[in-house]
Residue frames as qw, qx, qy, qz and C-alpha x, y, z in Angstrom:
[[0.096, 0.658, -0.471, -0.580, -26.08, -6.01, 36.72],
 [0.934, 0.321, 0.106, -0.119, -26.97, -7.84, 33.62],
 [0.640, -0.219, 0.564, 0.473, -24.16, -10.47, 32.02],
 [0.409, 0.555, -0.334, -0.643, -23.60, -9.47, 28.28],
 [0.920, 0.379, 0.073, -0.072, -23.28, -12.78, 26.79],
 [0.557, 0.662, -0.456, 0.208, -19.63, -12.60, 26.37],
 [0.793, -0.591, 0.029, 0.146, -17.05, -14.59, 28.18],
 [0.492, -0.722, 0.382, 0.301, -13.18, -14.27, 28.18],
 [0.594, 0.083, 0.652, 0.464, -12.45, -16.96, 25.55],
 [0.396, 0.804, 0.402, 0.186, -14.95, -14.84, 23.34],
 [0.073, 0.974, -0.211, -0.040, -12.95, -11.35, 23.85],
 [0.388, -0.669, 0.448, 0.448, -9.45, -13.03, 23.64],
 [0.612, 0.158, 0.709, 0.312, -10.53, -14.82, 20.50],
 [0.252, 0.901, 0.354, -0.007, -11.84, -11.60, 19.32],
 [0.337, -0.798, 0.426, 0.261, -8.68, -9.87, 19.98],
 [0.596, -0.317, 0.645, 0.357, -6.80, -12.31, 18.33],
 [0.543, 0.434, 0.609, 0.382, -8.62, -11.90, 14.88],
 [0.024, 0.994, 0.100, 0.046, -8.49, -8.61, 14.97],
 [0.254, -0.590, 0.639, 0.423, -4.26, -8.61, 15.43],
 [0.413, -0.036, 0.691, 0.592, -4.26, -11.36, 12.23],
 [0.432, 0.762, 0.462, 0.143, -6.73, -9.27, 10.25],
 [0.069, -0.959, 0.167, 0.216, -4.46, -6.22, 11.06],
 [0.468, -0.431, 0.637, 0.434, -1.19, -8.35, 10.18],
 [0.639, 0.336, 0.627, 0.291, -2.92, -9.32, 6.98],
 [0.369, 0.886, 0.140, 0.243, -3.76, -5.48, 5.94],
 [0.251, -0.736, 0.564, 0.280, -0.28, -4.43, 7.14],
 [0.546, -0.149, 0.693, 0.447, 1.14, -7.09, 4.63],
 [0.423, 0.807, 0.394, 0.125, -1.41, -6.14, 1.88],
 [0.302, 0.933, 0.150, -0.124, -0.40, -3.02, 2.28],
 [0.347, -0.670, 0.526, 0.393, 3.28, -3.46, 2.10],
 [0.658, 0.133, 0.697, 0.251, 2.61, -5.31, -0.93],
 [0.325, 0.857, 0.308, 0.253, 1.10, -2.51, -3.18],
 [0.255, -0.900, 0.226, 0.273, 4.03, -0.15, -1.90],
 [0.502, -0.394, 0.672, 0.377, 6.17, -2.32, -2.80],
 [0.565, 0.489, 0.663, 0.043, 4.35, -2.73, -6.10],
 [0.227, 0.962, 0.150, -0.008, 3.86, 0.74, -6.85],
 [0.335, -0.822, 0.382, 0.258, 7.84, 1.40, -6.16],
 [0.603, -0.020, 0.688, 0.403, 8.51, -1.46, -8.84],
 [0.504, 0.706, 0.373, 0.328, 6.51, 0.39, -11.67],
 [0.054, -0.982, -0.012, 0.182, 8.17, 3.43, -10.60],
 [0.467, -0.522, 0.608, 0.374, 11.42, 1.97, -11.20],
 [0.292, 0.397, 0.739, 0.459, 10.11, 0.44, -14.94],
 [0.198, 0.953, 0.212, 0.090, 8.00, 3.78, -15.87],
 [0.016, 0.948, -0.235, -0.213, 12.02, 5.67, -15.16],
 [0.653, -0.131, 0.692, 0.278, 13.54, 2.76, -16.83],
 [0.473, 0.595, 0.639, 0.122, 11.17, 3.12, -19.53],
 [0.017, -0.949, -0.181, 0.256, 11.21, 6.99, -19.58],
 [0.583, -0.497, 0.448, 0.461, 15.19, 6.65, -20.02],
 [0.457, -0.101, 0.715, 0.520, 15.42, 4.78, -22.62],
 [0.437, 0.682, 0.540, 0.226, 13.03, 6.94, -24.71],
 [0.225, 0.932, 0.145, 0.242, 14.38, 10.41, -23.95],
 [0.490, 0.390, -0.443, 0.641, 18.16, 9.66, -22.46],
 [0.458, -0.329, -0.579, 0.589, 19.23, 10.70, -18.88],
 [0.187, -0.672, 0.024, -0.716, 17.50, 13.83, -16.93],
 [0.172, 0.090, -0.817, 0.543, 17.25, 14.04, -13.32],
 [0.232, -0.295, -0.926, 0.034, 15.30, 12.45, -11.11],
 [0.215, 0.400, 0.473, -0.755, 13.43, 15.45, -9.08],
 [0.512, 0.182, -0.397, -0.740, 12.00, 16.08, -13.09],
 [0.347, 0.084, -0.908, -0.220, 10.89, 12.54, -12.61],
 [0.144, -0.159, -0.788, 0.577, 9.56, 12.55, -9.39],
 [0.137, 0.298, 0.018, -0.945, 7.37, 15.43, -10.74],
 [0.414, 0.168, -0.635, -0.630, 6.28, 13.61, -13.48],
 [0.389, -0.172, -0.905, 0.010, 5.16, 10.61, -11.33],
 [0.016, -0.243, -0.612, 0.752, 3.62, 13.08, -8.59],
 [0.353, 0.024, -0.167, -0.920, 0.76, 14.66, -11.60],
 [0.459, 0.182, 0.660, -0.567, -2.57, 13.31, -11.18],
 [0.094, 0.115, -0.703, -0.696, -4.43, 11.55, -13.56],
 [0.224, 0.435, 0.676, -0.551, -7.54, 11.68, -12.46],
 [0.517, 0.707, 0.166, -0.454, -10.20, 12.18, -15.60],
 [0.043, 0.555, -0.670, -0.492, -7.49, 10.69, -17.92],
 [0.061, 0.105, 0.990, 0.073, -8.96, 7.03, -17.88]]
């Protein structure tokens, strides 16, 4: 049986960058969530104070339309 070329150290060290490359895009992404949940909170801040209280599901709506082809 042929040897691949790979020893133990090599697959736990592999392993191991592979968990802190995952921990890094798990933080990434918790970062742009958390982003995107701040402008939501400033865009119904914003929204407020230009056309007074309404309720939020009308908001939610408003933040769910696509804007794809706008930009």
């Amino acid at each position: 049986m042929k040897s691949s070329g790979i020893g133990v150290s090599d697959l736990d060290d592999r392993k191991a960058f592979i968990r802190w490359n995952n921990e890094r895009y798990q933080e990434k992404c918790l970062r742009c969530w958390q982003g995107i949940n701040e402008d939501k909170e400033e865009y119904w801040a914003v929204l407020k104070e230009l056309y007074g209280d309404f309720p939020k599901d009308l908001f939610q709506r408003l933040m769910a339309v696509e804007y794809q082809g706008v930009f």
